[in-house]
C-alpha positions, 0 to 999 in steps of 0.5 A, a space after each residue: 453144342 453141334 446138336 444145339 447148332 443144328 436145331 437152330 439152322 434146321 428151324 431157321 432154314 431148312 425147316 423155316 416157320 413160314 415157308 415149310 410149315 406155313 404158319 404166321 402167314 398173316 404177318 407175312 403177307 400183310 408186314 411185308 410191305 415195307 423193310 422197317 415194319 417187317 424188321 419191327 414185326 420179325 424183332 416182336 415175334 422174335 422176342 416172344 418166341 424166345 419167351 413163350 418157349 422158356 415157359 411151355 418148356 417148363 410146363 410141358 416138362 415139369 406140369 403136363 408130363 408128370 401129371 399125365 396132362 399131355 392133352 391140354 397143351 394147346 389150351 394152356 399155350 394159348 393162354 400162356 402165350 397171351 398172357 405173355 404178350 400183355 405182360 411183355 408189352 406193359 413191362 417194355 411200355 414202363 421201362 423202354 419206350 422208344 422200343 415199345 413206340 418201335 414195336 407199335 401194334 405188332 406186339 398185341 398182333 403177335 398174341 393170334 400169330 400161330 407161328 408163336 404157338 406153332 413152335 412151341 407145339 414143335 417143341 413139346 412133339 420134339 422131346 426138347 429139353 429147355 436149351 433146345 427149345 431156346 435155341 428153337 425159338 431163336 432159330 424160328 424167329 430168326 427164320 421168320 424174320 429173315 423171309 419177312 426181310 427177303 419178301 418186303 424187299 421183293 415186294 418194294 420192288 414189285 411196286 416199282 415193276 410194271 406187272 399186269 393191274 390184276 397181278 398187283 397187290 396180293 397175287 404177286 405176292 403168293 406167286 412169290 412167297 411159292 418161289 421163295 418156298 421153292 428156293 428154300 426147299 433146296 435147303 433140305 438136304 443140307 442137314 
């Protein structure tokens, strides 16, 4: 139970899917504009971190592995992780549609988030057993959705702040997420 705590805040913070291994940058900086959108956006990548790792944990480990196969991992992520998504998307269209109107356009967007695919190729390079890749999943969704709740905050504030005309938009935006990475690298030592 103590390592399964671990992984969950070593992949949520300490080794944060955005700020340390700089995948899913596009949501990022494009979601982060506004508090609601970023929770959407967080909620989505969430759900299909959790689901794709159940899947490719099962491939890894019961397909690729016994097989010898170990090297078409990123094709048949992609494809898992797309297929996924679509089906995700059409059972939450059919059965909840207030979230499904909630989710909006960030669900098909998740399919080419490579923080998606990311996590699970950190799985399969961990050697994690499917507990542990669940809880990875968790603590990278979490992870990523807690920086986009942190940087479109910042960034609703940014738009009220008198900063210089060629500083707004998307320049000040890196200068922040650099110091957000700043601060969560004081993390490192923690486990």
């Amino acid at each position: 139970m103590n390592n399964l705590f671990t992984i969950f805040i070593v992949t949520a913070i300490v080794n944060n899917i955005v700020l340390s291994k700089f995948l899913g940058l596009c949501p990022f900086f494009g979601v982060s504009k506004k508090l609601s959108n970023a929770v959407s956006m967080g909620m989505a990548v969430t759900l299909v971190m959790f689901i794709s790792s159940i899947a490719t944990s099962v491939i890894y480990n019961y397909l690729l592995v016994p097989f010898n196969v170990e090297f078409m991992q990123i094709v048949l992520y992609i494809l898992v992780i797309a297929s996924l998504v679509q089906i995700v998307e059409l059972i939450i269209k059919r059965t909840n549609i207030a979230l499904y109107n909630s989710l909006g356009i960030f669900l098909p967007l998740i399919t080419t988030n490579c923080a998606v695919l990311g996590i699970t190729l950190i799985n399969s390079a961990e050697g994690y057993t499917l507990l542990e890749s669940i809880v990875s999943a968790l603590g990278g969704g979490i992870g990523f959705t807690l920086v986009l709740i942190i940087m479109s905050g910042i960034r609703e504030k940014l738009d009220l702040a008198q900063t210089p005309v060629s500083m707004k938009g998307l320049p000040i935006a890196f200068i922040t997420a650099a110091l957000l990475a700043l601060a969560f690298m004081g993390f490192n030592g923690m486990m």
